[in-house]
N, C-alpha and C positions, 0 to 999 in steps of 0.2 A: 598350319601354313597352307592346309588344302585351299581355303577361302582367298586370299591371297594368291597364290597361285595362280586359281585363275582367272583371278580380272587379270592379272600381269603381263596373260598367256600370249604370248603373239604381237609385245613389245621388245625393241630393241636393251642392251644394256646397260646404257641412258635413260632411257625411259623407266626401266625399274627401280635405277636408285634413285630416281626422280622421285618418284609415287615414294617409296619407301620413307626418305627425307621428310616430305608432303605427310604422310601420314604419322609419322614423330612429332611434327610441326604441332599437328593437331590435336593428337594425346595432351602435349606439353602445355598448350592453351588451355586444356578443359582442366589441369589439375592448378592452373594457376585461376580457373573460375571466369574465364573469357566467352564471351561469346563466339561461337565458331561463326564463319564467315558460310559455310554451305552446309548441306545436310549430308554428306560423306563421310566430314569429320567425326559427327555425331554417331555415326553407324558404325565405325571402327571407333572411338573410343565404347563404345557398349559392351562390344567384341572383345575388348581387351581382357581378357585372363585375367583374376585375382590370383592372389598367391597361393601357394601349395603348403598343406599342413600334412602332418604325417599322420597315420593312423591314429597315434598315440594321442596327440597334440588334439585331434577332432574329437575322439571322444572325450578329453577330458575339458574341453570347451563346450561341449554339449552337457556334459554332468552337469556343469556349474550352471546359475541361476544369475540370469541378469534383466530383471525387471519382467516385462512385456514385450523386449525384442530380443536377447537372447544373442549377441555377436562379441560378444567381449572374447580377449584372447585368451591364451592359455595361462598366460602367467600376469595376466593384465584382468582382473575381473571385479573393477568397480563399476559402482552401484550393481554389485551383486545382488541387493534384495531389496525390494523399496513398495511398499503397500500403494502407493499412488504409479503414477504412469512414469516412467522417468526416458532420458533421451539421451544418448552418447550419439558420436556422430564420427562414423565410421572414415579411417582413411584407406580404405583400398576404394578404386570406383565403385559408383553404383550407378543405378539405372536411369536414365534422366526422361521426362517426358517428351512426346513426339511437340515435331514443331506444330503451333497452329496460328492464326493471325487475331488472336486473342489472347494469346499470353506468353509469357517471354519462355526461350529454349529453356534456361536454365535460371533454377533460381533458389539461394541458400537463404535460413532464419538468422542466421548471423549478418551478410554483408546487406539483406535484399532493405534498401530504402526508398519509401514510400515519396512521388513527386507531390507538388505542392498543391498537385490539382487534387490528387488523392486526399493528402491534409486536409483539404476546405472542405470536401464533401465527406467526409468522415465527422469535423467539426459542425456541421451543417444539420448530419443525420444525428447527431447526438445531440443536438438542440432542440432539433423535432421531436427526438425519442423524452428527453426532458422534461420537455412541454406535455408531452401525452400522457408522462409517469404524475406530471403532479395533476390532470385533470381525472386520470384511474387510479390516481396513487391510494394508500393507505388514508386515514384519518389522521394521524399527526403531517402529513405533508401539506394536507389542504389545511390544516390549523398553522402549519407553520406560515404558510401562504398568506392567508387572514392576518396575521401578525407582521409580516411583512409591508403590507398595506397600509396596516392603521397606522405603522412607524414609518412610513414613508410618506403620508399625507400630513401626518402631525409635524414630522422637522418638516418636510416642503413651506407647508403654513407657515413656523416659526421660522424659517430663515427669510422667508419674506416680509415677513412683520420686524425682522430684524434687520433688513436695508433698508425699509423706507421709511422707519423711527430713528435710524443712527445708535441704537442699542446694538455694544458689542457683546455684552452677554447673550442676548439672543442667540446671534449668527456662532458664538461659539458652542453654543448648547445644540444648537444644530447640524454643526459639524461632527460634533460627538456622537448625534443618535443618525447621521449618516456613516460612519464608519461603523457604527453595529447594524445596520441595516445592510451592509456590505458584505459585514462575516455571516449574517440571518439566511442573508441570499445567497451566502457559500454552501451554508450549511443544507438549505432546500437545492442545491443543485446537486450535491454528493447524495441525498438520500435516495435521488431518481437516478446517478450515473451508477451507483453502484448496484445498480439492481440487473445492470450489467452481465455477461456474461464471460468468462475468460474467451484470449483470441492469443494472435500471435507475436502481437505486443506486449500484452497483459497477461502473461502463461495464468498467474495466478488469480485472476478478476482485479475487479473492480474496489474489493470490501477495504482494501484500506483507506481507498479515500475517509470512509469514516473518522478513521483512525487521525488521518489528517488534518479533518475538521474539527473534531474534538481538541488538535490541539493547539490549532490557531485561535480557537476561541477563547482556550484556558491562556494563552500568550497575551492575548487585545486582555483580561481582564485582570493580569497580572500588573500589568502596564496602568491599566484603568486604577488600581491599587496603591499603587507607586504613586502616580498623579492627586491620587487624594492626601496620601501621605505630604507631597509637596505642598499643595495647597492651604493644610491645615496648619504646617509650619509656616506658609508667609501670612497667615491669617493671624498666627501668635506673635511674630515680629511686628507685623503694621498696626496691631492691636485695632482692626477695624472691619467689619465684614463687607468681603465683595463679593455677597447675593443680594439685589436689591428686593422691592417685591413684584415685579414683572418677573422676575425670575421664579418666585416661590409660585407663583399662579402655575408656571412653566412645569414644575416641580409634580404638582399635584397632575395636572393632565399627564404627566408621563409616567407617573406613578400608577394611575387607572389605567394606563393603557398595557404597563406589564403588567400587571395584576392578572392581567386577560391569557396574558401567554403561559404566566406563572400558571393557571388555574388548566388549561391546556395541557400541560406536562406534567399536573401533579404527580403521577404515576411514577416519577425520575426525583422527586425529590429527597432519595437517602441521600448522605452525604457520601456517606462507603458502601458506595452502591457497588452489588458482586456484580462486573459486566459479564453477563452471557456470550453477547455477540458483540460486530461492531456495533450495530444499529444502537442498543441500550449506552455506548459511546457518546455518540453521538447526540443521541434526545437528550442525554444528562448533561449534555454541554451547550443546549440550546436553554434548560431550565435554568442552569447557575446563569446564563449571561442576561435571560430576562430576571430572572432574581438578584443578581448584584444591580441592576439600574434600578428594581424598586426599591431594593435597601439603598442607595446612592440617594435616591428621592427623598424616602421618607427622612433621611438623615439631616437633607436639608430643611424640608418641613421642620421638625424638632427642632434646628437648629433657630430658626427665625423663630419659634413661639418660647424659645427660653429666651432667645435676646428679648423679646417683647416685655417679658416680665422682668427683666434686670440681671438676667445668670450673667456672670462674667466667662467669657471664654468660651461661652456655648459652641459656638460653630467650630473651634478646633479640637475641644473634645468631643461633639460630634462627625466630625470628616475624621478625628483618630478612630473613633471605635467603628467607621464603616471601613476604613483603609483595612485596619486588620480584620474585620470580620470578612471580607471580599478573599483576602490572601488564603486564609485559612479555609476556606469553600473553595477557594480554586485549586489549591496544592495537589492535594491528591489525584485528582483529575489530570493536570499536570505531569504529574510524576509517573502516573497509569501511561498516557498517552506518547510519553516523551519515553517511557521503560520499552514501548511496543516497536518505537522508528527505529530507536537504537538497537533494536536484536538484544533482548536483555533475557536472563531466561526466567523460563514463566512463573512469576511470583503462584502461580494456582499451584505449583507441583512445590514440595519440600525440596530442600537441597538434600535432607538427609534419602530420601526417599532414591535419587538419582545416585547417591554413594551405594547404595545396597543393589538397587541393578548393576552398579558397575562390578560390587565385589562377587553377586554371583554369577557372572558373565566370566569374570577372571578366573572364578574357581574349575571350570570345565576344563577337562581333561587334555581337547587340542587347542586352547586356546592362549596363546604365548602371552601377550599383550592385547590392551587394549587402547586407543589412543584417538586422536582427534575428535572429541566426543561436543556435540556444540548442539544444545537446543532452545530455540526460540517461540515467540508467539509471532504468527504471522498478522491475526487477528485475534482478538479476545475471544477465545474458546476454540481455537486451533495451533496447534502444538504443532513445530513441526523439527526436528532431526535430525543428525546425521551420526556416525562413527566410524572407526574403521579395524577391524580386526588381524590381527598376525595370527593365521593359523596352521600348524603343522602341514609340512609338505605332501602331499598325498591321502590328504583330511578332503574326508566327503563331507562338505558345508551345509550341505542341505538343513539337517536336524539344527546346529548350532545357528543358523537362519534363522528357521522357525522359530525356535526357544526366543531368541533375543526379538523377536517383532513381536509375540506373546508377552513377552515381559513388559513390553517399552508399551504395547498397548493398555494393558491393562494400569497400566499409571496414568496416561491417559494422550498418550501420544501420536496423533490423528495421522500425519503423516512422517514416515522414518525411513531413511537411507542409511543401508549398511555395505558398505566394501572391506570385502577381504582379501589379502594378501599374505603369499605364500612367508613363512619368517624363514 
């Protein structure tokens, strides 16, 4: 109360529990996350005292292990241990930075939202950054690029040829290979945002996008699937084919023109491909979607040169055997991609493998329980963890930390959070 004191000094008895109110006032603003109106406020809330621990209590919040900062309480000590960087967010005050006319008194990761001016020029500079990633990008981004182009000049062409002939076949075959040029150019904008680097939006980066794209593209071909399925059915009820031969000419140029990308991504084309990363995600999702349009192609080819010779029903057993042959190359991919969004846990690791860490974590001597145990793939070939442990009261945790981020690693568990709590 010395500091107080004496600004006080040589004020009336008014005047001090004036200030005094005044200075409550302004505590109460900063724990409700206000902007103070002066810089007074801000120098006595700094001033203001955290709370008192007893000896006992401090050093036994000191023993314990919380991450890279180290403030958990006594009897509060999650994310007690976690191999990556982790973040609690302390409620007694902390320190807040001086005012300057650059950047705001106060500002938290949870409420601080970005104006829209900020938005455009964030969207702006990640467009630039875009643009520069596909002109220094890797080789498959400038192939995906090239393929981009030749399927955007080829449907351009055909949909113009397709208004000014009155052929609805055209304009619809061209709407088709304009919505795969839509997900192509999704797909070339994820391979450059995600090269990204994590921020304060994005803790964790960029890399799912892959993930993302991969599974919009197995969706558009799933659907692409279904529609063949449709088609080959009203081709067996109307007992009549509606491809004429503008169409097959159609056919055959789109077929040359995957060909090109198929040959681009050979590198992707297992079916049960092990993904590494996102990135092998991803290129495997760009090769099945140029690879179901050349099977979609050639299916129609075939199907015009059996009608030619007399087959009956050509075109709907061949749009059947592309429909399924499409489904079955897309599934898996699918099922990988949609396992990943969902927090599924990572088909790489055994179930039984995670029961046997679990049984010898439980077999340890201070260890009561073990419980909320949840692991995921964040991206394909990153694992990531959590659990929480009940450990005897007055159990030095350190060792049983150790042991279990040893064990959880060596299964192959990249990043893991463990808390422990007193049972």
């Amino acid at each position: 109360m010395g500091f107080k004191q004496n600004k006080h000094q040589g004020k009336g008895k008014f005047g001090v529990y004036f200030d005094l109110i005044a200075e409550l006032a302004g505590t109460v603003r900063f724990q409700f996350q206000l902007k103070p109106r002066s810089q007074p406020h801000l120098r006595y809330f700094k001033s203001f005292p955290p709370p008192s621990v007893s000896s006992m209590e401090a050093r036994e919040s000191l023993s314990s292990i919380n991450g890279d900062f180290g403030f958990a309480g006594a009897s509060d000590r999650r994310f007690a241990f976690s191999r990556q960087s982790s973040f609690q967010q302390p409620h007694t005050p902390i320190d807040i930075p001086a005012h300057s006319h650059h950047h705001h008194l106060y500002w938290s990761a949870l409420d601080h939202k970005p104006s829209s001016l900020h938005r455009t020029s964030s969207l702006s500079s990640l467009g630039f950054s875009v643009f520069r990633s596909v002109r220094s990008g890797h080789r498959y981004m400038k192939r995906l690029f090239l393929m981009i182009s030749l399927n955007v000049a080829y449907s351009t062409t055909e949909l113009l040829v397709g208004l000014f002939t009155g052929r609805v076949g055209l304009v619809s075959d061209a709407v088709h290979l304009t919505f795969g040029c839509g997900l192509l150019t999704f797909s070339l904008f994820v391979m450059a945002a995600s090269r990204k680097k994590a921020d304060r939006e994005y803790t964790y980066g960029y890399k799912r996008l892959e993930v993302l794209s991969a599974f919009t593209n197995a969706l558009f071909l799933l659907f692409m699937s279904f529609s063949l399925a449709v088609e080959a059915l009203h081709a067996f009820i109307q007992d009549e084919s509606e491809h004429k031969h503008y169409l097959i000419v159609s056919a055959v140029t789109n077929l040359f023109v995957n060909l090109i990308g198929v040959w681009f991504f050979r590198n992707y084309a297992r079916i049960n491909l092990a993904y590494r990363n996102a990135e092998d995600m991803n290129h495997h999702s760009v090769f099945l979607h140029v690879l179901a349009d050349s099977i979609r192609s050639a299916g129609l080819i075939l199907a015009s040169w059996l009608l030619s010779i007399g087959v009956q029903n050509a075109e709907v057993l061949c749009l059947g055997l592309v429909s399924v042959a499409v489904f079955m190359l897309v599934l898996p991919l699918f099922r990988a991609s949609g396992g990943i969004l969902l927090q599924m846990a990572p088909p790489s690791i055994p179930t039984t493998a995670f029961n046997k860490c679990l049984r010898q974590i439980s077999a340890l001597e201070d260890v009561v329980e073990v419980s909320q145990t949840r692991f995921w793939e964040l991206v394909p070939g990153h694992v990531v963890g959590s659990l929480t442990l009940q450990v005897k009261k007055g159990t030095n945790d350190r060792p049983i930390l150790e042991f279990v981020h040893g064990l959880y690693h060596d299964l192959g568990v990249q990043d893991l959070t463990v808390q422990t709590d007193d049972a």
